[in-house]
PyMOL CGO cylinders between C-alpha atoms (Angstrom):
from pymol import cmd
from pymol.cgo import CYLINDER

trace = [
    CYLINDER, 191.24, 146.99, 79.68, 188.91, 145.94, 76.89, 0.3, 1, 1, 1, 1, 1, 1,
    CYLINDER, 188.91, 145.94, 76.89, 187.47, 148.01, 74.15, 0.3, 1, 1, 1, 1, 1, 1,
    CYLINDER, 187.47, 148.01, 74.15, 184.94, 147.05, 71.43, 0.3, 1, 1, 1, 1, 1, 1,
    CYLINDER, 184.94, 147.05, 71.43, 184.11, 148.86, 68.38, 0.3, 1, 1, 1, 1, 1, 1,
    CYLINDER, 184.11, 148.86, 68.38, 180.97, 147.32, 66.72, 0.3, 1, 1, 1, 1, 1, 1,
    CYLINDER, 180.97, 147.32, 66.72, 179.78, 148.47, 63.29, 0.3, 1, 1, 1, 1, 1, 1,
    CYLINDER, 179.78, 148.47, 63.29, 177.46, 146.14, 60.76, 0.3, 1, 1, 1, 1, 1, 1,
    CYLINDER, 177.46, 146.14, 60.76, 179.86, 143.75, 59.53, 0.3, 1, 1, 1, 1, 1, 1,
    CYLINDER, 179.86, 143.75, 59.53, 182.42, 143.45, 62.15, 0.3, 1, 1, 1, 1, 1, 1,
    CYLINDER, 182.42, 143.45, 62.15, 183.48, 143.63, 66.12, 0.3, 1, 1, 1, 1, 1, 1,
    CYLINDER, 183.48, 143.63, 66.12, 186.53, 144.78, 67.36, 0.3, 1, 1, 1, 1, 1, 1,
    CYLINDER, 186.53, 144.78, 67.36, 188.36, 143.96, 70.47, 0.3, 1, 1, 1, 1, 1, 1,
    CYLINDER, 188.36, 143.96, 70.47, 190.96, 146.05, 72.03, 0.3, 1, 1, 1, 1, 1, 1,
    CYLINDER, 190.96, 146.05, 72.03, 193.31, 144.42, 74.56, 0.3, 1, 1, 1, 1, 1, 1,
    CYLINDER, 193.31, 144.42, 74.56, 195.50, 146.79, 76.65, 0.3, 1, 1, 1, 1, 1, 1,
    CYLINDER, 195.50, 146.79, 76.65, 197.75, 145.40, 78.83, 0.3, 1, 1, 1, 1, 1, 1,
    CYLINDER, 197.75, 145.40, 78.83, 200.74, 146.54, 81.01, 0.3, 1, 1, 1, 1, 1, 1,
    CYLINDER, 200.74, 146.54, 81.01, 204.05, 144.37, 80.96, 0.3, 1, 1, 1, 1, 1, 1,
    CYLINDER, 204.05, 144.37, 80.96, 207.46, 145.03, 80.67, 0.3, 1, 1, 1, 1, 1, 1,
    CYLINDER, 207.46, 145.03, 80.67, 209.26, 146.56, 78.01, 0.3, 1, 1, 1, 1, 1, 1,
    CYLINDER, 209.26, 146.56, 78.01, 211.42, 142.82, 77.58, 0.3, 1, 1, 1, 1, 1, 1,
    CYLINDER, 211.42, 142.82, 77.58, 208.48, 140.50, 77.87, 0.3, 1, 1, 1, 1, 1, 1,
    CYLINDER, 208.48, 140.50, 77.87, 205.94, 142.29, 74.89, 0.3, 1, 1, 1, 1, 1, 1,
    CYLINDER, 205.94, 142.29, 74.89, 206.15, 139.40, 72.50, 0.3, 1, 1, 1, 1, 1, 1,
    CYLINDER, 206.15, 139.40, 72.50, 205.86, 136.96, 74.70, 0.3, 1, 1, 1, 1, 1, 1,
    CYLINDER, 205.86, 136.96, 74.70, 202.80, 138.14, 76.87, 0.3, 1, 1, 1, 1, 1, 1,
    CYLINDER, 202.80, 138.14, 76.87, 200.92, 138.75, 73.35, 0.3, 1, 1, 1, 1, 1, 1,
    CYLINDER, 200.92, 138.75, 73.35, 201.71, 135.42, 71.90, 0.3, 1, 1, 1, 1, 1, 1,
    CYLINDER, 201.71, 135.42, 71.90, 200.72, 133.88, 74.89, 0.3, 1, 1, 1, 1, 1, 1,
    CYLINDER, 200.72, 133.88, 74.89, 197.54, 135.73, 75.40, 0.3, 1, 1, 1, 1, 1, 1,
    CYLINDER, 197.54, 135.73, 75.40, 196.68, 135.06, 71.66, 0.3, 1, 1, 1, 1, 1, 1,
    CYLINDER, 196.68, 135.06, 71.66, 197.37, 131.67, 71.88, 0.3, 1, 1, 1, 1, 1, 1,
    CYLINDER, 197.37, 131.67, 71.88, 194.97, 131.59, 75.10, 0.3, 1, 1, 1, 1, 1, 1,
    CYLINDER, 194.97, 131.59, 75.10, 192.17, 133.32, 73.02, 0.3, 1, 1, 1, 1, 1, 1,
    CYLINDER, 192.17, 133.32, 73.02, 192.44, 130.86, 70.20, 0.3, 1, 1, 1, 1, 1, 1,
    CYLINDER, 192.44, 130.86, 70.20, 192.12, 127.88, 72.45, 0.3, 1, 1, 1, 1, 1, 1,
    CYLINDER, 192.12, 127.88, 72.45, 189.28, 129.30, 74.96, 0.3, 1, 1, 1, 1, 1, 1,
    CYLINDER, 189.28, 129.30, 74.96, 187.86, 130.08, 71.42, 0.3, 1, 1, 1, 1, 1, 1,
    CYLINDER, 187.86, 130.08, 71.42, 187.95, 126.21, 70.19, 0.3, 1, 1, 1, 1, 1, 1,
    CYLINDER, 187.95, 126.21, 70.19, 186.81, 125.22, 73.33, 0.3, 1, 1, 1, 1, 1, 1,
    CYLINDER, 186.81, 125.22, 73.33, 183.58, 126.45, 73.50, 0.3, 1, 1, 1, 1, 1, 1,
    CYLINDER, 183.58, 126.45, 73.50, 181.61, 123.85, 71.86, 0.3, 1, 1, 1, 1, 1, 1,
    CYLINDER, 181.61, 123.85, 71.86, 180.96, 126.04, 68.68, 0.3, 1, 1, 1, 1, 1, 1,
    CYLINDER, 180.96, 126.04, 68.68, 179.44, 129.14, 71.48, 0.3, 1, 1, 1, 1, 1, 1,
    CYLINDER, 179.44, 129.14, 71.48, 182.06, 131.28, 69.71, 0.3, 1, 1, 1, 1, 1, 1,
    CYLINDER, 182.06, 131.28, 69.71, 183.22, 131.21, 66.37, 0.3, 1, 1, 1, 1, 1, 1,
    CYLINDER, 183.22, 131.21, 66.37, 185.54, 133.37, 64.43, 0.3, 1, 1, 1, 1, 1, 1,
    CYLINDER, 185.54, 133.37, 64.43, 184.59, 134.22, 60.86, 0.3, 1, 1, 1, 1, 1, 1,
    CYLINDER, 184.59, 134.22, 60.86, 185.58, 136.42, 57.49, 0.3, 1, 1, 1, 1, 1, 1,
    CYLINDER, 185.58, 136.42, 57.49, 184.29, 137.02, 54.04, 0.3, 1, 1, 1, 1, 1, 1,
    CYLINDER, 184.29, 137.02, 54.04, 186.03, 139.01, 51.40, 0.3, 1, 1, 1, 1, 1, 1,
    CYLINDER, 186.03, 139.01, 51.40, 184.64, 140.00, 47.98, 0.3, 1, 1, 1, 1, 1, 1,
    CYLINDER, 184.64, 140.00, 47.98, 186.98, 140.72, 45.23, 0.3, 1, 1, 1, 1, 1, 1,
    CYLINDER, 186.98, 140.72, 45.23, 184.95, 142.59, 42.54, 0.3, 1, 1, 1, 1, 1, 1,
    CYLINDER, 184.95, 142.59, 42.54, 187.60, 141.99, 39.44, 0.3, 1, 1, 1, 1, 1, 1,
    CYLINDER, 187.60, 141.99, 39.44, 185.28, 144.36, 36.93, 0.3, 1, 1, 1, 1, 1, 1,
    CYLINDER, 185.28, 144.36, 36.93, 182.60, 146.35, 36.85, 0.3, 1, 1, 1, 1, 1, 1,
    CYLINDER, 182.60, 146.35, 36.85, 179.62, 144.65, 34.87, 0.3, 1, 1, 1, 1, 1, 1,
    CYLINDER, 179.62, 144.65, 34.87, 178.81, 146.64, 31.34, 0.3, 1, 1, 1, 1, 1, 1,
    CYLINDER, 178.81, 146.64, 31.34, 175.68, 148.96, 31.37, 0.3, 1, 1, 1, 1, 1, 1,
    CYLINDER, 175.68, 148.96, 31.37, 174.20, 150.83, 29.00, 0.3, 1, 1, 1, 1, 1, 1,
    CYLINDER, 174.20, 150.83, 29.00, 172.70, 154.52, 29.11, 0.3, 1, 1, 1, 1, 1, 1,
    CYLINDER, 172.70, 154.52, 29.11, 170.08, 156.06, 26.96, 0.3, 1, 1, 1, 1, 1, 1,
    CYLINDER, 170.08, 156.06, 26.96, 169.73, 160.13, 26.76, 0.3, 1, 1, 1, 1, 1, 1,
    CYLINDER, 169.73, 160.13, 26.76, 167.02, 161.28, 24.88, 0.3, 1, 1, 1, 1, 1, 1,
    CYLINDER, 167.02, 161.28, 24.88, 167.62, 165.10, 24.27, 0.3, 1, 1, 1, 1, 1, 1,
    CYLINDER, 167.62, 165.10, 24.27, 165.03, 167.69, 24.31, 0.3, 1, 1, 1, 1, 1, 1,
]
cmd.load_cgo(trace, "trace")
């Protein structure tokens, strides 16, 4: 089974499989491995990407209150 979660900056895939309890690593490793290489060859059809912003400090602002 396959689940996706979509939102505006991301997709998410779900995999659920069934395997025995011994063989877990394995199957994922091997069905990762699968996904990355289906993945490169694609002729650039599918692409895996990221961003991440790292805001270090807030920028200095200044406020003016005039009271009545």
């Amino acid at each position: 089974m396959v689940s996706l979660i979509a939102n505006d900056n991301w997709i998410k895939l779900t995999l659920r499989y069934v395997v025995s309890y011994n063989k877990q690593r394995a199957t994922k490793t091997a069905l990762s491995i699968n996904i990355l290489e289906k993945t490169e060859g694609s002729n650039g059809k599918l692409k895996f990407a990221s961003v991440t912003f790292q805001f270090v400090e807030a920028p200095e602002f200044k406020v003016n209150v005039k009271q009545v």
